[in-house]
N, CA, C and O of each residue as an XYZ file, in Angstrom:
800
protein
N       0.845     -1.190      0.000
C       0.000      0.000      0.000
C       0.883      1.244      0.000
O       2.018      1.246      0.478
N       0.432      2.059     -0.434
C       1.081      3.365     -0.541
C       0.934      4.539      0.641
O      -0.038      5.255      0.886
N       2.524      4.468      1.425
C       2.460      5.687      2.204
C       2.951      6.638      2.379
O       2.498      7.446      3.189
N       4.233      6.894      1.550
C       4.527      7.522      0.846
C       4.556      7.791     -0.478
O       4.710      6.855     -1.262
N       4.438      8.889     -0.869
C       4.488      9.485     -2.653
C       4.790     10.792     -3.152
O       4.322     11.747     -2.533
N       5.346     10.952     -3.953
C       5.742     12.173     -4.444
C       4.645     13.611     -5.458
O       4.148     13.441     -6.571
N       4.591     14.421     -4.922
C       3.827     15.665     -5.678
C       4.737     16.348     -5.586
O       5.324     16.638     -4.543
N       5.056     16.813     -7.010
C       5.991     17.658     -7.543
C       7.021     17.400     -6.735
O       7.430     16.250     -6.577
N       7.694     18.729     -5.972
C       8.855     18.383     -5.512
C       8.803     17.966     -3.838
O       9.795     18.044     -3.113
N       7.627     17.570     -3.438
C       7.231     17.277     -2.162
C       7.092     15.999     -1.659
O       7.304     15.316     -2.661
N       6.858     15.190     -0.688
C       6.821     13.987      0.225
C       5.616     13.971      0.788
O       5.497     14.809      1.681
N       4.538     13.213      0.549
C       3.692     13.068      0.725
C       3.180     12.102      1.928
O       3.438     10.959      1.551
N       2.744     12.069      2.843
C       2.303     11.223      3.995
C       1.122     10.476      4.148
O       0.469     10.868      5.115
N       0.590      9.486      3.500
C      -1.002      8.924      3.454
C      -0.656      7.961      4.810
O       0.143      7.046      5.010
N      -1.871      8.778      5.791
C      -1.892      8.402      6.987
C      -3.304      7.504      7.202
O      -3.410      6.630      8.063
N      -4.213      7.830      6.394
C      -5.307      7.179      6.747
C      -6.633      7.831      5.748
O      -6.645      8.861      5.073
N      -7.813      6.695      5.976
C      -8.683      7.309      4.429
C      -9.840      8.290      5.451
O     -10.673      9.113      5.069
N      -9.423      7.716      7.220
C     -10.604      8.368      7.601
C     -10.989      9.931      7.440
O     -10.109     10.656      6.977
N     -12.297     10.539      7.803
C     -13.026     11.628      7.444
C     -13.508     12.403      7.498
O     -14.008     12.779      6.438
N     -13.712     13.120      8.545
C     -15.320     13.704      9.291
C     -16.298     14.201      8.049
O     -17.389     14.709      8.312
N     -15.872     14.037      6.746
C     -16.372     15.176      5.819
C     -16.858     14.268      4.756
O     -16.483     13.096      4.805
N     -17.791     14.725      3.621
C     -17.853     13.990      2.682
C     -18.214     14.966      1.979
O     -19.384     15.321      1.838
N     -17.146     15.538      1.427
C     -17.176     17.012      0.531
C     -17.599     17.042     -0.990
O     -16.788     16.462     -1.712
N     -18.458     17.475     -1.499
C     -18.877     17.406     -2.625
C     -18.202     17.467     -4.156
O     -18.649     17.070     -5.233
N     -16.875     18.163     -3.791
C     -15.280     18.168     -4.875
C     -14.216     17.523     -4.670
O     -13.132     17.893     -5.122
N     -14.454     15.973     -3.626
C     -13.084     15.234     -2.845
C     -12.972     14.465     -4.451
O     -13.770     13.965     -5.243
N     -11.647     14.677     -4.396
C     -10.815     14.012     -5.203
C     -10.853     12.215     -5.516
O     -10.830     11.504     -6.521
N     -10.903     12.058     -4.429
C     -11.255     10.705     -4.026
C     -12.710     10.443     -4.589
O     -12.655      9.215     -4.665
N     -13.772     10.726     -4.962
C     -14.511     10.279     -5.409
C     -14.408      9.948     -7.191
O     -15.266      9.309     -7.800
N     -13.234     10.509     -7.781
C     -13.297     10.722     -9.094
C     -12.005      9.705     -9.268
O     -12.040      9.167    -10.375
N     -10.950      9.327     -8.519
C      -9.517      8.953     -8.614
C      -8.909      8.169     -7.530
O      -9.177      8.324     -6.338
N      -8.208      7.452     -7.934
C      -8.185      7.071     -6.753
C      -5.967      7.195     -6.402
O      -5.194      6.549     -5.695
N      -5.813      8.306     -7.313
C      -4.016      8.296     -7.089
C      -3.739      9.770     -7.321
O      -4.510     10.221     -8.167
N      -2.871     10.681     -6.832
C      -2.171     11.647     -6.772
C      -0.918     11.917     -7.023
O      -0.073     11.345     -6.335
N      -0.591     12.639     -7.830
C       0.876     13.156     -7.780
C       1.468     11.630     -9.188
O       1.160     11.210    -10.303
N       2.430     11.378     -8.083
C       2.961     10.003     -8.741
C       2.953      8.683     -7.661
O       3.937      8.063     -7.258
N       1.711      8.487     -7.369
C       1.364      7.612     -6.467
C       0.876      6.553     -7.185
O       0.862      6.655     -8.411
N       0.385      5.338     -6.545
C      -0.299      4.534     -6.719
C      -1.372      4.597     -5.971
O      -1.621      5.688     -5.458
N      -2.358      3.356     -5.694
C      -3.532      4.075     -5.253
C      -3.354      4.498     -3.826
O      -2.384      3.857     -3.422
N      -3.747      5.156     -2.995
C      -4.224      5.777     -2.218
C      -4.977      5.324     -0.913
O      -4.733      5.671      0.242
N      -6.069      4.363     -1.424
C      -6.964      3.626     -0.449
C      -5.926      2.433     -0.352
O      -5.393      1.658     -1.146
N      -5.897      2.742      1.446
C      -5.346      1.818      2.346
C      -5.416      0.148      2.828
O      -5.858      0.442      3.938
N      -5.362     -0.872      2.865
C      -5.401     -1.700      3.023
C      -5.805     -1.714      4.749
O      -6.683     -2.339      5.344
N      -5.012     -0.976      5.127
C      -4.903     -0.576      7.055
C      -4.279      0.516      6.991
O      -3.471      0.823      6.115
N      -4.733      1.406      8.245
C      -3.695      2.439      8.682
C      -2.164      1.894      9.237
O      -1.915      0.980     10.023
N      -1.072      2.995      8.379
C       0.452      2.515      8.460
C       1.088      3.353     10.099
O       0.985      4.479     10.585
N       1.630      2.283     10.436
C       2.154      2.457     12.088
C       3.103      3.659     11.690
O       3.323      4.081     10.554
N       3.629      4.126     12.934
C       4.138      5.291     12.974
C       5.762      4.445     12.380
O       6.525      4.713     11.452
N       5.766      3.493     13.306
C       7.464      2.755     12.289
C       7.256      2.215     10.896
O       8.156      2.016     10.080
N       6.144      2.031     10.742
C       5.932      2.065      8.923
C       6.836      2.769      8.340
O       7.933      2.664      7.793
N       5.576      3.962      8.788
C       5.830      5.778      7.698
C       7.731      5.581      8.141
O       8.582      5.552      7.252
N       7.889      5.529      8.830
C       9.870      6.054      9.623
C      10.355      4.950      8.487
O      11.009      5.268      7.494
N       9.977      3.754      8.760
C      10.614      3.186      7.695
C      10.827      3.515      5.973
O      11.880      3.652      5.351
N      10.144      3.546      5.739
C       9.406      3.724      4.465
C      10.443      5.363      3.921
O      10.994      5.716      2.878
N      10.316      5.789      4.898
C      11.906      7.238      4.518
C      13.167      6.194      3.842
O      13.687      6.813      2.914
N      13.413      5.669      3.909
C      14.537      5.173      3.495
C      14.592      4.192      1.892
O      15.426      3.568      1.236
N      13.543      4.449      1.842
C      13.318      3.885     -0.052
C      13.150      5.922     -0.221
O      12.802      6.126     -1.384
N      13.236      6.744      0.240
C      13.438      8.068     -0.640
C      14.640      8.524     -0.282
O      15.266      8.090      0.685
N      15.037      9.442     -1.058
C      16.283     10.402     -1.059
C      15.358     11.585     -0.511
O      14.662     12.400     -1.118
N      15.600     11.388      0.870
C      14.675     12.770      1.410
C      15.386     14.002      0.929
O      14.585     14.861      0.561
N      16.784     14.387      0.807
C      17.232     15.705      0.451
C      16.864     16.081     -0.984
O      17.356     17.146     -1.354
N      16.189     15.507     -1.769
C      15.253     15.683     -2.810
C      14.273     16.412     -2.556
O      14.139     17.304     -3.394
N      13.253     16.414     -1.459
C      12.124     17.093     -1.360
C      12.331     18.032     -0.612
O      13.110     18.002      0.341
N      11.499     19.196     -1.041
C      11.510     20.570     -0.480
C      10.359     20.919      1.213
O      10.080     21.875      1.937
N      10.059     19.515      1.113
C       8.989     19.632      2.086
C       8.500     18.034      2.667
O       8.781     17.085      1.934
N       7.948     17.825      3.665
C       6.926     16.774      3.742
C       5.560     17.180      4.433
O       5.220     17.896      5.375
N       5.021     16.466      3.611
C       3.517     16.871      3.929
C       2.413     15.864      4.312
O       2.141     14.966      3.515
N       1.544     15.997      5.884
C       0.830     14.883      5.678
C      -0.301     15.497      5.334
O      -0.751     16.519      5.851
N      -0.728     14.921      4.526
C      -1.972     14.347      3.054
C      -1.976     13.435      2.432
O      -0.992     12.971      1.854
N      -3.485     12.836      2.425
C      -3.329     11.497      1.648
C      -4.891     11.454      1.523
O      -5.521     12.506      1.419
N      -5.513     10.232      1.534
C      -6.676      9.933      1.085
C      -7.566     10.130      2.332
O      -8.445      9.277      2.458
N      -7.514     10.980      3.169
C      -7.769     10.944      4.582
C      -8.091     12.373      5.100
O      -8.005     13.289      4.282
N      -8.417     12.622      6.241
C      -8.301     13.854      7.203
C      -6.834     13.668      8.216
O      -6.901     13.216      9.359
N      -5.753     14.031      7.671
C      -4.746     13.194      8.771
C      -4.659     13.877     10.311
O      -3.971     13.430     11.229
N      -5.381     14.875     10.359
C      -5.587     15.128     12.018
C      -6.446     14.101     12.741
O      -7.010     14.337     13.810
N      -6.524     12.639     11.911
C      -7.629     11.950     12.525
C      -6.355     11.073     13.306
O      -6.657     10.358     14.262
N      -5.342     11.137     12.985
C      -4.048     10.673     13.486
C      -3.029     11.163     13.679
O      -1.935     10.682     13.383
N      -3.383     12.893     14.558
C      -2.696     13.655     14.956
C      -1.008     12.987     15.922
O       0.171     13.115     15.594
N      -1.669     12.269     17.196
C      -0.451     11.397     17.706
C       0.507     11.004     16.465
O       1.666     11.387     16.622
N       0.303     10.471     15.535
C       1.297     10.240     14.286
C       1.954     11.035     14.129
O       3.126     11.193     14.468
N       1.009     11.881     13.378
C       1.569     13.095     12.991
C       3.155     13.724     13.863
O       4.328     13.786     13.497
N       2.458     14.095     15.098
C       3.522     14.214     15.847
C       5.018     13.975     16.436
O       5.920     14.637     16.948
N       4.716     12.509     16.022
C       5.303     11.951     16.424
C       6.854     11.234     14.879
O       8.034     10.946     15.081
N       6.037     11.208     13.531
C       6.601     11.379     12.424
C       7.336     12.823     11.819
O       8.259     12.877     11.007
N       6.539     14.105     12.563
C       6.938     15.112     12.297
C       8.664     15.130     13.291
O       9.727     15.057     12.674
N       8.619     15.220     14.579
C       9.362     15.055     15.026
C      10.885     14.296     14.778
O      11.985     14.753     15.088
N      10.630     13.201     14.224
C      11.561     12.090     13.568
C      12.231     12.928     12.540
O      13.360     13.417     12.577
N      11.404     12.994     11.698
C      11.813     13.857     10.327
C      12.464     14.839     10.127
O      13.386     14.882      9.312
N      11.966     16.096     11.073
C      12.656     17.058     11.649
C      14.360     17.032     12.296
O      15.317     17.768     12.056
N      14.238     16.083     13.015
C      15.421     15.808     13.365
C      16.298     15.284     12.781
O      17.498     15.497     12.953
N      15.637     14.278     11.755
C      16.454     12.806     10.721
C      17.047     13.771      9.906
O      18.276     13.760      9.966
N      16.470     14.742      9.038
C      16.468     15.297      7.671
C      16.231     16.801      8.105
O      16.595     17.306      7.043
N      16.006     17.506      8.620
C      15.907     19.010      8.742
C      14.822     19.166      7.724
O      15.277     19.994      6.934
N      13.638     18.814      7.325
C      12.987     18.965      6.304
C      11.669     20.020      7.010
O      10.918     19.724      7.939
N      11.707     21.206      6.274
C       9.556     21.426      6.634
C       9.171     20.720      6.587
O       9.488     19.774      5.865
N       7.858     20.812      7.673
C       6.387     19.707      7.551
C       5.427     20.824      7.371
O       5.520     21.966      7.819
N       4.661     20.400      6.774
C       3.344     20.779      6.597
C       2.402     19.922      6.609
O       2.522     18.834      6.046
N       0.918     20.423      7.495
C      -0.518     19.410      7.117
C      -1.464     20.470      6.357
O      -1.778     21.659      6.299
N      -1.633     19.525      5.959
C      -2.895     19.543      4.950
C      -4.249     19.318      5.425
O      -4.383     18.127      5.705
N      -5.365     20.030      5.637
C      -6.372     19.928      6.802
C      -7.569     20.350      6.690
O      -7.669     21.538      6.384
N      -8.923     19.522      6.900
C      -9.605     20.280      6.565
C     -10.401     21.304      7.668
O     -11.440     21.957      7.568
N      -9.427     21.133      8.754
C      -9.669     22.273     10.176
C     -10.358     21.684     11.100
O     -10.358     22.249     12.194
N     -10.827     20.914     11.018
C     -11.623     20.168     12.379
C     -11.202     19.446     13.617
O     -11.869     18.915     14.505
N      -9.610     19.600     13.394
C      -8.989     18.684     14.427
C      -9.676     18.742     15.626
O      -9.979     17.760     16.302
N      -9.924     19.911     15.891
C     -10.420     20.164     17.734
C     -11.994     19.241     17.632
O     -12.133     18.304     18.419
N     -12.945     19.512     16.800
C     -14.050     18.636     16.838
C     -14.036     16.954     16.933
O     -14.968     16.339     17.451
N     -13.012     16.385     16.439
C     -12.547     14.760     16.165
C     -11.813     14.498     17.127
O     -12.007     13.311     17.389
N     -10.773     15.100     18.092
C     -10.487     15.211     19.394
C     -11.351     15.431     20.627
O     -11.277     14.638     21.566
N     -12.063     16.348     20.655
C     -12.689     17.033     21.261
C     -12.444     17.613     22.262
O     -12.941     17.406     23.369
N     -11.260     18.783     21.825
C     -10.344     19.996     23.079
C      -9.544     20.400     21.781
O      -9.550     19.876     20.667
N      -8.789     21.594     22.308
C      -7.971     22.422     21.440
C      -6.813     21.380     21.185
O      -6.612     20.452     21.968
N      -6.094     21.578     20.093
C      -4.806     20.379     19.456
C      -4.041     21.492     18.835
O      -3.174     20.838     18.256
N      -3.815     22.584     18.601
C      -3.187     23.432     17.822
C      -1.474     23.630     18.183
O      -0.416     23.632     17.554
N      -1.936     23.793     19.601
C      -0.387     24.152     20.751
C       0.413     22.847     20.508
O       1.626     22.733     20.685
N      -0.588     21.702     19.999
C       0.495     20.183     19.885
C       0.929     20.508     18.924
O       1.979     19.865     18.911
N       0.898     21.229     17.787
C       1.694     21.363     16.794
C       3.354     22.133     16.901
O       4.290     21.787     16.180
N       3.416     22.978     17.722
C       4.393     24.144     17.934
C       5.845     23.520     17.930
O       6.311     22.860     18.859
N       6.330     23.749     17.043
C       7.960     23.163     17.015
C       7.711     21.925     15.872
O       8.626     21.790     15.059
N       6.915     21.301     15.788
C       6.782     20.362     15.062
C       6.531     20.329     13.248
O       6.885     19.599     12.322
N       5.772     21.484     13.400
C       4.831     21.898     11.827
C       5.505     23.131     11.891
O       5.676     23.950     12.794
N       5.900     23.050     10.519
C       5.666     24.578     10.099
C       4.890     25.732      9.691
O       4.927     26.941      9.921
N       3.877     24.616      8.721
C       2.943     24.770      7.842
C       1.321     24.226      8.039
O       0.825     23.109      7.896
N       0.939     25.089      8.297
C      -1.008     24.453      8.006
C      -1.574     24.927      7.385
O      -1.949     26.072      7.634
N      -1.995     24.141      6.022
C      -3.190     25.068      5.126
C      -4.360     24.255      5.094
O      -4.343     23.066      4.777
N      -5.417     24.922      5.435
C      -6.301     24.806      6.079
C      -7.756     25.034      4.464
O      -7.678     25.930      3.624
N      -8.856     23.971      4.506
C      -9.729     24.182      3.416
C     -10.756     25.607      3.944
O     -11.442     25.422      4.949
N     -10.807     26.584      3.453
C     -11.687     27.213      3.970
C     -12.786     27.423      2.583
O     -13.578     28.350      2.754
N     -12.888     26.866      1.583
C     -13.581     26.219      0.703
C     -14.992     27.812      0.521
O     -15.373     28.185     -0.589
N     -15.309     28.217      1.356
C     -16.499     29.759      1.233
C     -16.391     30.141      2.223
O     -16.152     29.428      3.198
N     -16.570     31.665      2.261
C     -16.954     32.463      3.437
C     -18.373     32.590      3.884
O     -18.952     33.648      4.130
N     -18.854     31.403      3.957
C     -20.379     31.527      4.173
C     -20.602     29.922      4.932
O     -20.153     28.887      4.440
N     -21.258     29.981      6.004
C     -21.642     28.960      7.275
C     -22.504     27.833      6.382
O     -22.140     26.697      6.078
N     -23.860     28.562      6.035
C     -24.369     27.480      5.441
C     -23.538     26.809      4.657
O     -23.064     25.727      5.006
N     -23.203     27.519      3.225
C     -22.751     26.772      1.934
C     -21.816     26.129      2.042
O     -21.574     25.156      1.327
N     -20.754     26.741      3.403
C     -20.032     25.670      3.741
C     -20.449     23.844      4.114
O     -19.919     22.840      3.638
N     -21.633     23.954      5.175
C     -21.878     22.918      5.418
C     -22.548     22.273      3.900
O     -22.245     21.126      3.572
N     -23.083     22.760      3.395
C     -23.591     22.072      1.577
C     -22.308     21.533      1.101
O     -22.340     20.398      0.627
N     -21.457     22.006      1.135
C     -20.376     21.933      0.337
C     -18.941     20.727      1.086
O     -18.145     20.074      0.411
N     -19.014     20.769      2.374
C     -18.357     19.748      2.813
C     -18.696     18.798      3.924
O     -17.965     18.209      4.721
N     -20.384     18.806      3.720
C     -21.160     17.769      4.994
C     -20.625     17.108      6.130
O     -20.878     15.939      6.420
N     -19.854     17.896      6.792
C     -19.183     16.970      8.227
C     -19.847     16.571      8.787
O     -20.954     16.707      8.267
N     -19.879     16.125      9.590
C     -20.786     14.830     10.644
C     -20.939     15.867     11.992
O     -21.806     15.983     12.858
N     -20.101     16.316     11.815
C     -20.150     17.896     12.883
C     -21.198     18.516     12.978
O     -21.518     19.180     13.964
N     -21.891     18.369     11.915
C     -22.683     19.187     11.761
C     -22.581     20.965     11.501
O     -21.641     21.407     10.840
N     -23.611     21.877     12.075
C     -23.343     23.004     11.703
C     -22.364     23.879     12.262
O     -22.135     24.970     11.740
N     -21.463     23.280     13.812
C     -20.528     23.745     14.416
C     -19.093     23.795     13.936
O     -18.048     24.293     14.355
N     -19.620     22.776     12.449
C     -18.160     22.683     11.914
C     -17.452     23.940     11.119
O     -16.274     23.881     10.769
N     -18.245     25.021     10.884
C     -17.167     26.027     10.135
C     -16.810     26.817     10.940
O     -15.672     27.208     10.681
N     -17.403     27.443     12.176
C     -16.711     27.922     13.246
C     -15.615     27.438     13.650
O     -14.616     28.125     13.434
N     -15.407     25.863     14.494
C     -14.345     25.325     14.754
C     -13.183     25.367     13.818
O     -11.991     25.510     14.093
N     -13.890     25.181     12.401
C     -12.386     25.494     11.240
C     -12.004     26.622     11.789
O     -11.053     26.508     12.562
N     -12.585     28.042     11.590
C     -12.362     28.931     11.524
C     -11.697     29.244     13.428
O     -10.971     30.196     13.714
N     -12.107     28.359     14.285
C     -11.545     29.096     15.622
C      -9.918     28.176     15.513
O      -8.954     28.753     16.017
N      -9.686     26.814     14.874
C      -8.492     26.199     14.700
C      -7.744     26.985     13.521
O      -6.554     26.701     13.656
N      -7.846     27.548     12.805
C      -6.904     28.321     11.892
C      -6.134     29.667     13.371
O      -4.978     29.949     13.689
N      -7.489     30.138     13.874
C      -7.074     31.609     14.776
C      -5.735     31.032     15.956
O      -4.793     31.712     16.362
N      -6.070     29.500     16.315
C      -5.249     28.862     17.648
C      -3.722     28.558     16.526
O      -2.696     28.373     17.181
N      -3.552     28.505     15.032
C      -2.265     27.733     15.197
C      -1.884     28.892     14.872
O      -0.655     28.844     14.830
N      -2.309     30.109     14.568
C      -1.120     31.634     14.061
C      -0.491     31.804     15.267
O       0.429     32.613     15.387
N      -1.035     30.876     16.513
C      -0.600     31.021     17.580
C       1.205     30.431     18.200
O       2.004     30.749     19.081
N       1.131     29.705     17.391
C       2.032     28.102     17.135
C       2.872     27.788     16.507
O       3.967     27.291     16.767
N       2.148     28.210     15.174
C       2.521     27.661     14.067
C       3.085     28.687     12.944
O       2.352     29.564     12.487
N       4.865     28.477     12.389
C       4.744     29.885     11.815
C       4.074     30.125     10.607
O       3.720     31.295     10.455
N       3.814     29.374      9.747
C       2.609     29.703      8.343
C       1.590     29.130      8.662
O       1.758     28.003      9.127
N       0.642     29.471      8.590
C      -0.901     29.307      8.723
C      -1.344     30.204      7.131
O      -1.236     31.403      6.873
N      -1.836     29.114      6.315
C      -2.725     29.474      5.122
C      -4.149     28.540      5.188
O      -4.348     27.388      5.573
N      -5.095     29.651      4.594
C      -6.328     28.908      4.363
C      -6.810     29.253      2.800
O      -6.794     30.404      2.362
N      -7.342     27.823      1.836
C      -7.250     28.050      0.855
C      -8.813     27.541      0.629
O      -9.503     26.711      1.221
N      -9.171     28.845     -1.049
C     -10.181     28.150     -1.626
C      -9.745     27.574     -3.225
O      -8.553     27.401     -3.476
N     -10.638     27.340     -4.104
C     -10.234     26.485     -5.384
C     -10.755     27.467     -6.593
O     -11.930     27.357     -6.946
N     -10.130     28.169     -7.061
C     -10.158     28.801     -8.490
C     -11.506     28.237     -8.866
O     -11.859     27.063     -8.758
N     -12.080     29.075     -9.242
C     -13.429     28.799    -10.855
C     -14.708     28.521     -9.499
O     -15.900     28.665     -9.774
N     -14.358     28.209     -8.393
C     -15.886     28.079     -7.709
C     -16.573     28.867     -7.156
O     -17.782     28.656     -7.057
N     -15.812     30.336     -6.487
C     -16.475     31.410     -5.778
C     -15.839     32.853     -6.991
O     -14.826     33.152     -7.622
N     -17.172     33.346     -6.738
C     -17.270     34.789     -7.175
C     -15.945     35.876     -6.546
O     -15.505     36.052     -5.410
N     -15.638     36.390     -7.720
C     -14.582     37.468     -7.048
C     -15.118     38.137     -5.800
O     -14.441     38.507     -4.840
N     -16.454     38.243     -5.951
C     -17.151     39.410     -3.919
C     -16.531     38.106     -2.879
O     -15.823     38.306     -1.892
N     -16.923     36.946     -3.300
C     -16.776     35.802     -2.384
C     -15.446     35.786     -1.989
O     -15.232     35.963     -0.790
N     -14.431     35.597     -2.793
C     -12.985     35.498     -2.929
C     -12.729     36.776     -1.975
O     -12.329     36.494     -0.845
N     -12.867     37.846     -2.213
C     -12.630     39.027     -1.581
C     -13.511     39.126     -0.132
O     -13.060     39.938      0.676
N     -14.506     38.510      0.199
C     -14.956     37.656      1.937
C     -13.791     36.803      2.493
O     -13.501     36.720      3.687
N     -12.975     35.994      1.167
C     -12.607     34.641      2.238
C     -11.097     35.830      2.523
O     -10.764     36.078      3.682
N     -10.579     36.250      1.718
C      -9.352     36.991      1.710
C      -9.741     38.101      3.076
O      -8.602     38.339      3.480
N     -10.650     38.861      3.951
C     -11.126     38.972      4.803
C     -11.347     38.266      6.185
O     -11.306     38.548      7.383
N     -11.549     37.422      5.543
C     -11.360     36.445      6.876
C      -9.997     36.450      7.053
O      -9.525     37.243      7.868
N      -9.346     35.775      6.494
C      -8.379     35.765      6.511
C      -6.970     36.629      7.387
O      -6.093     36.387      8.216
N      -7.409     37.579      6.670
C      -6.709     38.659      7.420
C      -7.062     38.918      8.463
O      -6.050     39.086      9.144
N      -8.103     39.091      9.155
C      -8.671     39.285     10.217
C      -8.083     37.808     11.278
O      -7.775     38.030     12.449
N      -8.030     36.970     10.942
C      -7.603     35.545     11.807
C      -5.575     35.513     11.649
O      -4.821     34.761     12.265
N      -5.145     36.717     10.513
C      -4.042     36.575     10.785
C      -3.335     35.563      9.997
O      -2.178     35.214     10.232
N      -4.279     34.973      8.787
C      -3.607     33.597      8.110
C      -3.219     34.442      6.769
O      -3.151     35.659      6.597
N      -3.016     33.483      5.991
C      -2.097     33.866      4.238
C      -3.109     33.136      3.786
O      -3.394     31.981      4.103
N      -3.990     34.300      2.550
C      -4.892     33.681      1.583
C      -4.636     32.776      0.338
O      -3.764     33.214     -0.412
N      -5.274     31.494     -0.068
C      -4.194     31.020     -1.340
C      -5.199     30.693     -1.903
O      -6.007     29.932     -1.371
N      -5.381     31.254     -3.233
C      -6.618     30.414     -4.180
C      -5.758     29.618     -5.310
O      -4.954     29.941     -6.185
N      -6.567     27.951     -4.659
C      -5.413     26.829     -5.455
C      -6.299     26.886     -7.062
O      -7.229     27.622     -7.392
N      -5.645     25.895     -7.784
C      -6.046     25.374     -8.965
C      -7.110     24.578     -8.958
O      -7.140     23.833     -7.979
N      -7.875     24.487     -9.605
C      -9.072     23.154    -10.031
C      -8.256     22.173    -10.960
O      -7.861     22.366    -12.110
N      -8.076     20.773     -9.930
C      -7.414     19.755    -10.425
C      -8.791     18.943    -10.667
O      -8.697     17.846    -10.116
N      -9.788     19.082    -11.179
C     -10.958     18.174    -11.176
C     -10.692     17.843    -12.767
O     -11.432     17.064    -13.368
């Protein structure tokens, strides 16, 4: 199974397929591989000496980064996280970054942001609309309607922590007024706005 893989010049971390979300543009419903991966969906979640192992079939001084993302929410295996970030950091001097769709504190249930500090460099965070409802239309968490607040109060806890904090939406889906709301938020919470590409 695949738990590591390469995007562009990055290191990729597939920690797990779990979810809180079942978002209406997941990638995963159309594909089932990224980057230069193979597939994606897990056989089992990979132990933390997996992933450690599994560094050593790459030339880590190749990648400009590692990142956990994969077919998953990987704050659903924050302890990992932590605990791989750490390794890595030390093994290789490499950035980490997660990839997130902000709910950690809801799937925990208490603040997790401060566990990041020293560990992550990087969190970019889906903030997908500046709008409560359409959010929940658009990425149905199990959370229910408390879930875009909590995104939005876990982006405000890691500017705390963490030194880049970005929250991103996806080219071609929101209106420039919209785009110019989320870029608002944004600033106001203190994060870096990024409008990605439509890989659909």
């Amino acid at each position: 199974m695949t738990i590591l893989y390469k995007v562009h010049q990055n290191l990729y971390v597939n920690l797990t397929n779990k979810c809180p979300c079942a978002c209406t543009f997941c990638l995963r419903q159309t594909r089932d591989r990224v980057g230069e991966s193979d597939s994606l969906w897990l056989e089992r979640e990979p132990t933390c000496e997996e992933i450690i192992a599994d560094f050593e079939n790459f030339q880590m001084k190749d990648y400009r980064e590692l990142v956990f993302c994969g077919f998953g929410e990987p704050t659903e295996r924050l302890d990992v996280i932590l605990k791989v970030a750490e390794y890595a950091k030390k093994t290789y001097s490499i950035p980490t970054r997660i990839n997130t769709n902000g709910l950690s504190d809801l799937i925990h249930g208490e603040k997790t942001a401060h566990l990041l500090q020293g560990l992550i460099d990087t969190v970019s965070i889906s903030l997908n609309t500046p709008d409560a409802q359409r959010y929940h239309e658009l990425v149905r968490s199990r959370f229910g309607d408390i879930s875009f607040q909590a995104m939005l109060d876990f982006a405000r806890d890691c500017t705390k922590y963490v030194p880049h904090v970005v929250m991103t939406t996806v080219s071609t889906t929101l209106t420039p007024e919209e785009e110019q709301q989320c870029a608002k938020i944004c600033e106001e919470i203190g994060a870096a706005y990024r409008i990605r590409p439509w890989e659909g």
